[in-house]
C-alpha positions as CSV (number, residue, x, y, z in Angstrom):
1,X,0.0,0.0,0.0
2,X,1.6,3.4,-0.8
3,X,1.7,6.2,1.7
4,X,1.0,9.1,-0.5
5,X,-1.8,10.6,-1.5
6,X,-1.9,9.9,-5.1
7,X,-5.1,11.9,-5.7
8,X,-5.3,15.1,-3.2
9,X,-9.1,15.6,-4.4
10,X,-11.1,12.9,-2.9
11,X,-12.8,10.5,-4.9
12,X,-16.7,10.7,-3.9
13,X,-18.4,7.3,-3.5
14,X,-22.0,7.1,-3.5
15,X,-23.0,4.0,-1.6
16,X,-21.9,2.3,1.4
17,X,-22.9,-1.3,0.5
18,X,-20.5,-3.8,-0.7
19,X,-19.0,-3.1,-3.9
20,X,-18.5,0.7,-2.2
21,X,-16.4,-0.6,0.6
22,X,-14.7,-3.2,-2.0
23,X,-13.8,0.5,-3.7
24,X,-12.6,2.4,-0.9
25,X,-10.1,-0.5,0.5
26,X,-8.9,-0.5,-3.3
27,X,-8.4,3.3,-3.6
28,X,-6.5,2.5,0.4
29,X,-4.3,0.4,-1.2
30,X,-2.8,3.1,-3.5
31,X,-3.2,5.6,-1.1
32,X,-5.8,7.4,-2.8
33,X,-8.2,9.5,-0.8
34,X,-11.8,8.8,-1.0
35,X,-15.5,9.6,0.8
36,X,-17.8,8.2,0.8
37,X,-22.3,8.8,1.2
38,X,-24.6,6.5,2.5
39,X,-28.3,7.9,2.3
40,X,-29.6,5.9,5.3
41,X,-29.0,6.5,9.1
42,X,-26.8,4.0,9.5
43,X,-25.2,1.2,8.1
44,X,-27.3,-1.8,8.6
45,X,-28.2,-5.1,7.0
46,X,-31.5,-6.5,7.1
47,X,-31.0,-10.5,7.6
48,X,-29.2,-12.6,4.7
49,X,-26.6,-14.4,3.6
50,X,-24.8,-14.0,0.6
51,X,-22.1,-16.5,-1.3
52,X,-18.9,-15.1,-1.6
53,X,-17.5,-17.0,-4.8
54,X,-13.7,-17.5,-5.6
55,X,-13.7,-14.8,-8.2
56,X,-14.7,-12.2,-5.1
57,X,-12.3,-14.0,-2.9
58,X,-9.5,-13.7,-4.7
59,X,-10.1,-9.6,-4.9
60,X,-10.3,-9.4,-0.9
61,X,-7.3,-11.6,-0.2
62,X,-5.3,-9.1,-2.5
63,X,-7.0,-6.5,-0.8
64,X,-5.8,-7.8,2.7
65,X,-9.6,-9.2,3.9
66,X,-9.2,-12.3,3.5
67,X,-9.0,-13.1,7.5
68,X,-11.3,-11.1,8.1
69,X,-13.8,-12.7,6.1
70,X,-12.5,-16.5,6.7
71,X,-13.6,-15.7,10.8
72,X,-17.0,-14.7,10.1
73,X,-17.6,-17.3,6.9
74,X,-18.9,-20.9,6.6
75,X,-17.4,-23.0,4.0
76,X,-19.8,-25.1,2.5
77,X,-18.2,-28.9,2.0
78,X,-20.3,-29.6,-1.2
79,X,-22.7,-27.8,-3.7
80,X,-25.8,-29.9,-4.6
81,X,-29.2,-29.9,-6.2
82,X,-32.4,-31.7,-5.1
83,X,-36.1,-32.2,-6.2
84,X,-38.2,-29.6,-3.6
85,X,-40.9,-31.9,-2.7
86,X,-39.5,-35.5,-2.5
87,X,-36.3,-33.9,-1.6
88,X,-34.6,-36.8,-4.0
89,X,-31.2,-35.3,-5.1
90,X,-29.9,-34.4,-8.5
91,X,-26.1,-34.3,-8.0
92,X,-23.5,-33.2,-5.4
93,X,-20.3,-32.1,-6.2
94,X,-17.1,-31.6,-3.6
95,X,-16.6,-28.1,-3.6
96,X,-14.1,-27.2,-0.2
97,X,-11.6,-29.8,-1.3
98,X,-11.9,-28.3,-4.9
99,X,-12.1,-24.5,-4.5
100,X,-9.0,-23.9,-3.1
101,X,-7.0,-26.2,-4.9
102,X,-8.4,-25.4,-8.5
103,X,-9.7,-21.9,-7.9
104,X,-7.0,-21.1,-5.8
105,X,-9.3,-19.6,-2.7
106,X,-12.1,-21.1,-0.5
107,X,-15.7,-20.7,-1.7
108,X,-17.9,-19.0,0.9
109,X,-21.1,-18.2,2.9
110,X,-21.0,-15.3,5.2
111,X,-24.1,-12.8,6.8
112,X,-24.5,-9.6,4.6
113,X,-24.0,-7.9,7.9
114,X,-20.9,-9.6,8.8
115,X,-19.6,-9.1,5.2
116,X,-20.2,-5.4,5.5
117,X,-18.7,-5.1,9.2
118,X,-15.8,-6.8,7.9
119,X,-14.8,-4.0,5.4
120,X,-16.0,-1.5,7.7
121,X,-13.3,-2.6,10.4
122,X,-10.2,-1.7,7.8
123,X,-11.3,1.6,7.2
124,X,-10.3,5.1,8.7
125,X,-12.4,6.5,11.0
126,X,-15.0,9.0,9.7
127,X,-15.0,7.4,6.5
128,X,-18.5,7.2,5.7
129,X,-21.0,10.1,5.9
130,X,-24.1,8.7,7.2
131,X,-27.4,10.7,6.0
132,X,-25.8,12.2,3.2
133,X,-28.6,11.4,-0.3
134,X,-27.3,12.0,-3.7
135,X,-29.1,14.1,-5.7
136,X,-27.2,15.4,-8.8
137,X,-23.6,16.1,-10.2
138,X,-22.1,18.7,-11.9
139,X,-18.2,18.2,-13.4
140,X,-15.4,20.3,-15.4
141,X,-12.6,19.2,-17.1
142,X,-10.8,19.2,-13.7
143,X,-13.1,17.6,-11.4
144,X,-16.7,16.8,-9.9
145,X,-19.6,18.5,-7.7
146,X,-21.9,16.4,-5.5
147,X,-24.9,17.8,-4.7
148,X,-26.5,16.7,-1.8
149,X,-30.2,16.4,-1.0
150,X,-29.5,18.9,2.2
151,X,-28.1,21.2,-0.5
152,X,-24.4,20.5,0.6
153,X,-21.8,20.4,-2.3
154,X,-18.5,18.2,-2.1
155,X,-16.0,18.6,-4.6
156,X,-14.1,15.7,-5.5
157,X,-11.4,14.3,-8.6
158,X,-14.0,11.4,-9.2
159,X,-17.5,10.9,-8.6
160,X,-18.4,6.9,-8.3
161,X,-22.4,5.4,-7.8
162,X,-22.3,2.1,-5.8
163,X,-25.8,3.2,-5.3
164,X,-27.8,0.1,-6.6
165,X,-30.4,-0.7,-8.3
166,X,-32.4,2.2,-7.4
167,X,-28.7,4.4,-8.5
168,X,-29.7,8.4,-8.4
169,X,-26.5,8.5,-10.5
170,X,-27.2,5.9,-13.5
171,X,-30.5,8.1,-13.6
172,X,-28.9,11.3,-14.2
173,X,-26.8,10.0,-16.5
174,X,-28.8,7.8,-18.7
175,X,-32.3,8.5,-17.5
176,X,-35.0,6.6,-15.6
177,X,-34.3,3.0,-16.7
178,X,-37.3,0.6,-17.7
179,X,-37.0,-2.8,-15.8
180,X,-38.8,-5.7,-16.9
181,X,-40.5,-8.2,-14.7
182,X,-38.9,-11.8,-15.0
183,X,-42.6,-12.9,-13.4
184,X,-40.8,-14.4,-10.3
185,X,-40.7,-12.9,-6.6
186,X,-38.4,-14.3,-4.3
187,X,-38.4,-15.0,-0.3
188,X,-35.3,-14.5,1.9
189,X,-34.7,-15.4,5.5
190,X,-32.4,-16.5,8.2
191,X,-32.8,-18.9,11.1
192,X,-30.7,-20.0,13.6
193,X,-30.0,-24.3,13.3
194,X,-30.7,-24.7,16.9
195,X,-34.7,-24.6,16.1
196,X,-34.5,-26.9,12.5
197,X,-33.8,-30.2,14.4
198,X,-33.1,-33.4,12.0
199,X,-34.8,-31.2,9.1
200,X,-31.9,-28.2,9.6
201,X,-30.2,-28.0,6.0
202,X,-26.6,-29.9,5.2
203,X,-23.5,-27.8,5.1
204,X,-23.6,-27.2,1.5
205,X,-24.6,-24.9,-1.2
206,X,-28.2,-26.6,-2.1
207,X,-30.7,-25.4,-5.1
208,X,-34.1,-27.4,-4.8
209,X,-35.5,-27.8,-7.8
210,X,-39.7,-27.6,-8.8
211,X,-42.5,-26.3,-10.3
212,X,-42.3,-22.8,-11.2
213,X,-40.2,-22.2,-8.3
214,X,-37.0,-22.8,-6.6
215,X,-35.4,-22.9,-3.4
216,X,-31.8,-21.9,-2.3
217,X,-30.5,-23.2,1.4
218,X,-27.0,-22.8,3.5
219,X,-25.3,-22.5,6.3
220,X,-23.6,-19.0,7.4
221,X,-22.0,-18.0,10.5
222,X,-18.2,-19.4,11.2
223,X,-20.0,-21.7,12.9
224,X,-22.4,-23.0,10.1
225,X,-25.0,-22.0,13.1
226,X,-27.1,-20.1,10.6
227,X,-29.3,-21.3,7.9
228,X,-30.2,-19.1,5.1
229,X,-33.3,-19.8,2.9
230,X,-34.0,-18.4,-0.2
231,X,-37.5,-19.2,-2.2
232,X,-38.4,-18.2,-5.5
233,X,-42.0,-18.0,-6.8
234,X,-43.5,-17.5,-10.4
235,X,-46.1,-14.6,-9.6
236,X,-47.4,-12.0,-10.9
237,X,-49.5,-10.2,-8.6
238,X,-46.5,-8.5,-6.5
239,X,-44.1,-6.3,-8.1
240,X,-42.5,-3.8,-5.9
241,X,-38.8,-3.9,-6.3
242,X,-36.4,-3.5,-2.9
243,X,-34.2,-5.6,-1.0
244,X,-35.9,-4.7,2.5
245,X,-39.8,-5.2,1.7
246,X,-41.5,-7.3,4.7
247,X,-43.4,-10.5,3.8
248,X,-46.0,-12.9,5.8
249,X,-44.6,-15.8,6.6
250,X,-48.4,-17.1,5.9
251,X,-47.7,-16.6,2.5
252,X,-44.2,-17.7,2.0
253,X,-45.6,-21.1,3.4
254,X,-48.3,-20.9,0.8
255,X,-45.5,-20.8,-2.4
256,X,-44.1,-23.8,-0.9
257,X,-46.6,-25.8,0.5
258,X,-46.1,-29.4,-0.1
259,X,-42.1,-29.2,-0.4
260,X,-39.6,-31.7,1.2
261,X,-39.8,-31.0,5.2
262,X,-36.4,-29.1,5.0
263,X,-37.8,-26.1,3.4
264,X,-41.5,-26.2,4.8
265,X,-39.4,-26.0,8.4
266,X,-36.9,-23.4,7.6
267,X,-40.1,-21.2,6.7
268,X,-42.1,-22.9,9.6
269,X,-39.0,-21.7,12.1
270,X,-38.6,-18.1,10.9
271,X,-39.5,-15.0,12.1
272,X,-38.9,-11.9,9.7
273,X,-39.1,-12.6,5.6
274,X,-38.2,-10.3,3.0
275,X,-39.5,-10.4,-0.6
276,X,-38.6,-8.4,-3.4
277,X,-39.9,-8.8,-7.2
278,X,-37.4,-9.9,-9.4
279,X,-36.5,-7.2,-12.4
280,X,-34.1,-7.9,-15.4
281,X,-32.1,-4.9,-16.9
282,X,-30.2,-5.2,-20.9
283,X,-26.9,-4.0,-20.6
284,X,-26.6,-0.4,-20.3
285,X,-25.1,2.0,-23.1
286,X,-22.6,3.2,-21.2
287,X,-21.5,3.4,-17.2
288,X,-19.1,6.5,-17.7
289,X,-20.1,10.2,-18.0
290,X,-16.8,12.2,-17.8
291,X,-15.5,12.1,-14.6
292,X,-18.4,10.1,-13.3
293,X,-18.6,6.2,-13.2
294,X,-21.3,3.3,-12.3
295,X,-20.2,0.2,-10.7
296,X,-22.1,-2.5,-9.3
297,X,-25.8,-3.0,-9.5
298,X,-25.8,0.3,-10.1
299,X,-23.7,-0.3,-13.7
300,X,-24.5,-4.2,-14.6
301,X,-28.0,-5.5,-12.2
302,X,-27.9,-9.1,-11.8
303,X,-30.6,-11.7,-11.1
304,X,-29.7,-13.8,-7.9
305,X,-29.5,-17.4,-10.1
306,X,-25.7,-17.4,-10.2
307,X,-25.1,-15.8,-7.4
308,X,-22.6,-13.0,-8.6
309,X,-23.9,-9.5,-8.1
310,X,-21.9,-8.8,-4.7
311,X,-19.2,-11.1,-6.6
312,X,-19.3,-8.5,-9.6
313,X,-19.1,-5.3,-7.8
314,X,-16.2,-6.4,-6.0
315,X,-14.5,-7.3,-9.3
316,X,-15.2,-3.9,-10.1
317,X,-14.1,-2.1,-7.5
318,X,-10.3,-3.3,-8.1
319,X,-10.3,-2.5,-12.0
320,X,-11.9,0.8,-11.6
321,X,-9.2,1.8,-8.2
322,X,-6.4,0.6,-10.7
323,X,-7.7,2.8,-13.5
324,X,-8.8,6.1,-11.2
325,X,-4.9,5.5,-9.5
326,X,-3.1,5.6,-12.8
327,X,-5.5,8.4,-13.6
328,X,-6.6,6.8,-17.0
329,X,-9.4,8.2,-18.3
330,X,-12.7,6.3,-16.7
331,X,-13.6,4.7,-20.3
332,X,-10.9,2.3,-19.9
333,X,-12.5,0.5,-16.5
334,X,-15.7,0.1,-18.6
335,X,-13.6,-1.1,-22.0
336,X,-12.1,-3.7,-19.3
337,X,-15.0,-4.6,-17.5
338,X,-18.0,-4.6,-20.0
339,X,-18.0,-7.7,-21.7
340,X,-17.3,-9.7,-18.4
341,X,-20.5,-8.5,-16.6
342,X,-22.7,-8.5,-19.9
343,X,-21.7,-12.5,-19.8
344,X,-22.6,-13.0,-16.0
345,X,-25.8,-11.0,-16.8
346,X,-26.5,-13.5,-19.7
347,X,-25.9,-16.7,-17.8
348,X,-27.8,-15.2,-14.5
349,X,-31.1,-15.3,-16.8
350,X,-30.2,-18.2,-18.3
351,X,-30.2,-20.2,-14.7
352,X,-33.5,-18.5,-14.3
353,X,-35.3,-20.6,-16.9
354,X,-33.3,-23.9,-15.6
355,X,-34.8,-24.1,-12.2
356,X,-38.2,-24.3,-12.6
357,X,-39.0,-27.0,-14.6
358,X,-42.6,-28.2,-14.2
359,X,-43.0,-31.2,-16.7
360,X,-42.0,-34.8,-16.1
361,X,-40.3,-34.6,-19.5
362,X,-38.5,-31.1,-19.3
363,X,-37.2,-32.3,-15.7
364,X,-35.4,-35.6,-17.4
365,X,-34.2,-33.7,-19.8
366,X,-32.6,-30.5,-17.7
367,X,-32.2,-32.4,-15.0
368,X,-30.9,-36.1,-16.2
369,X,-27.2,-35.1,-17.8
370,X,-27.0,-32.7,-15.1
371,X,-27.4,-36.1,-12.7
372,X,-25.2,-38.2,-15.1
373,X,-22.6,-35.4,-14.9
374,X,-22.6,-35.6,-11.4
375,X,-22.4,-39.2,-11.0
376,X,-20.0,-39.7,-13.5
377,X,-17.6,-37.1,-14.1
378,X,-18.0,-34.0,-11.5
379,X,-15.0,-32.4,-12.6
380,X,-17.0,-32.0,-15.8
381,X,-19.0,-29.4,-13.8
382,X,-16.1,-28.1,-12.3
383,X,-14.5,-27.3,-15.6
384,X,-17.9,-25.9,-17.0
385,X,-17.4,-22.7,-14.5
386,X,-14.1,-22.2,-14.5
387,X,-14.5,-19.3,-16.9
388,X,-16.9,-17.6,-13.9
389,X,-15.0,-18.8,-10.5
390,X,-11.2,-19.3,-12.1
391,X,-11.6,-15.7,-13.2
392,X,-8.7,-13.5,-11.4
393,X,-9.1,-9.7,-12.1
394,X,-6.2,-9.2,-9.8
């Protein structure tokens, strides 16, 4: 990490969620200065886990997290697939043993709130500027304005949204943006093991296949003593968009009555749900407008069904701290980063359409090679996502 201030001029992130944080440790390593804004009152996370696959892993080792992540993680021994109502499985497929020696870095499972507390705990003090909304920009040849909703203004060299789906930023530089429904809503909640019993979920990465839904289950906490459900439901009478919206549990148990005892008592056990409607975004035209750059969901949304929206951001976050350090002109992070996401994006949806399988025939025939592979030559499916988890932007 250098000691100088490359940059005297901060660099103005909007956004204290992950792929933020993944920023401002990267600008740290060059010794770069940086602020950054987070709209709310404080930095929370309402309850979920997230996978941290070895594509993000190997961007926080570099970046000096890597402890720091391994003591609040789980590391799931296998990932799997089953049916959701007879519970019958599809494949399993070593994944500790595997990850680190073909990836190179553990695959993991960790609390959003212990993922963000982890990259809060290597930053300065008075980093982030709680209460502090976005509203506009203004920028010269020389540098950026932030404008904020209190009517403060902070000028800075660079102006970066991390701001989400929901980015102020993306919509004053491209306009509001025109989502469409995928038709699917999806369920999130976390339960503590002690109160699953001999239904509690295996330590591994599991997708439970079904009729116009899915299921996702693991373990987080160091401890495995966690379990994180996920559930998504073809629907299309709900379609607010958010990542904190309540749900009744009444109704989560609806989607999946009849499924394998596993899921029914992970929704059974649980106290506070979260549903969000499930929106799909084209790539956009561009993420850069002078001195102003998108990252993130804010730049590239993903659909959950690969798991790599986090994972992205924080791919991000090192290519665009490389390019702002070097002071290259912000074109060159999107020219490097573009095609990557618009892949991820692509193969996101694609999962979306693989999980929910209603037919007897259409099962055998997603479902059968993906069995044989498993059976028969796992390293197969190994080799089939090397291009996403052998990935090293570092």
């Amino acid at each position: 990490m250098s000691g100088a201030n490359i940059i005297s001029p901060p660099v103005l992130i909007i956004g204290a969620g992950i792929g933020g944080l993944s920023l401002a440790h990267a600008l740290l390593r060059h010794g770069v200065n940086f602020r950054i804004f987070e709209q709310a009152p404080e930095i929370k996370e309402v309850g979920a886990g997230i996978q941290i696959p070895p594509n993000a892993m190997k961007v926080l080792r570099a970046l000096g997290l890597e402890d720091a992540i391994l003591s609040r993680a789980f590391q799931p021994e296998s990932i799997e697939t089953r049916m959701g109502q007879t519970g019958r499985e599809v494949f399993t497929i070593p994944l500790a043993e595997y990850s680190a020696t073909r990836w190179g870095v553990p695959y993991l499972h960790i609390h959003r709130a212990a993922y963000i507390a982890a990259l809060l705990e290597g930053l300065p003090e008075d980093t982030v500027q709680l209460n502090a909304q976005a509203q506009s920009y203004s920028q010269t040849a020389d540098g950026v304005t932030l404008t904020l909703a209190d009517g403060t203004h902070v000028d800075g060299q660079y102006l970066i949204g991390a701001d989400g789906i929901r980015s102020n930023i993306r919509e004053q530089m491209l306009g509001a943006d025109a989502p469409k429904f995928t038709g699917n809503v999806a369920w999130r909640a976390v339960v503590p093991m002690e109160r699953l019993g001999k239904f509690a979920p295996s330590p591994t990465a599991c997708a439970w296949f079904g009729a116009g839904r899915h299921a996702v289950t693991y373990r987080l906490g160091a401890k495995g003593d966690l379990a994180n459900f996920v559930g998504v439901v073809e629907r299309e009478d709900w379609q607010e968009e958010g990542w904190s919206l309540r749900g009744d549990k009444a109704e989560a148990l609806s989607d999946f009555a009849g499924w394998h005892p596993t899921i029914m008592t992970l929704i059974e056990q649980g106290e506070t749900f979260h549903k969000w409607a499930l929106f799909d975004r084209d790539p956009l035209p561009t993420w850069v407008d002078g001195r102003v750059a998108l990252m993130g969901d804010a730049a590239h949304p993903m659909l959950p069904f690969l798991a790599q929206g986090a994972a992205m951001a924080t791919e991000d976050a090192w290519v665009l701290a490389n390019v702002i350090a070097a002071e290259e002109d912000l074109m060159t992070y999107q020219t490097r980063r573009y095609a990557r996401t618009s892949k991820v994006q692509a193969a996101s949806r694609a999962n979306m359409g693989l999980f929910h399988k209603g037919s007897l025939p259409s099962q055998i025939a997603s479902y059968g090679p993906m069995w044989l592979a498993g059976k028969l030559t796992p390293r197969i499916v190994h080799r089939r996502m090397d291009w996403l988890y052998g990935f090293d932007v570092t």
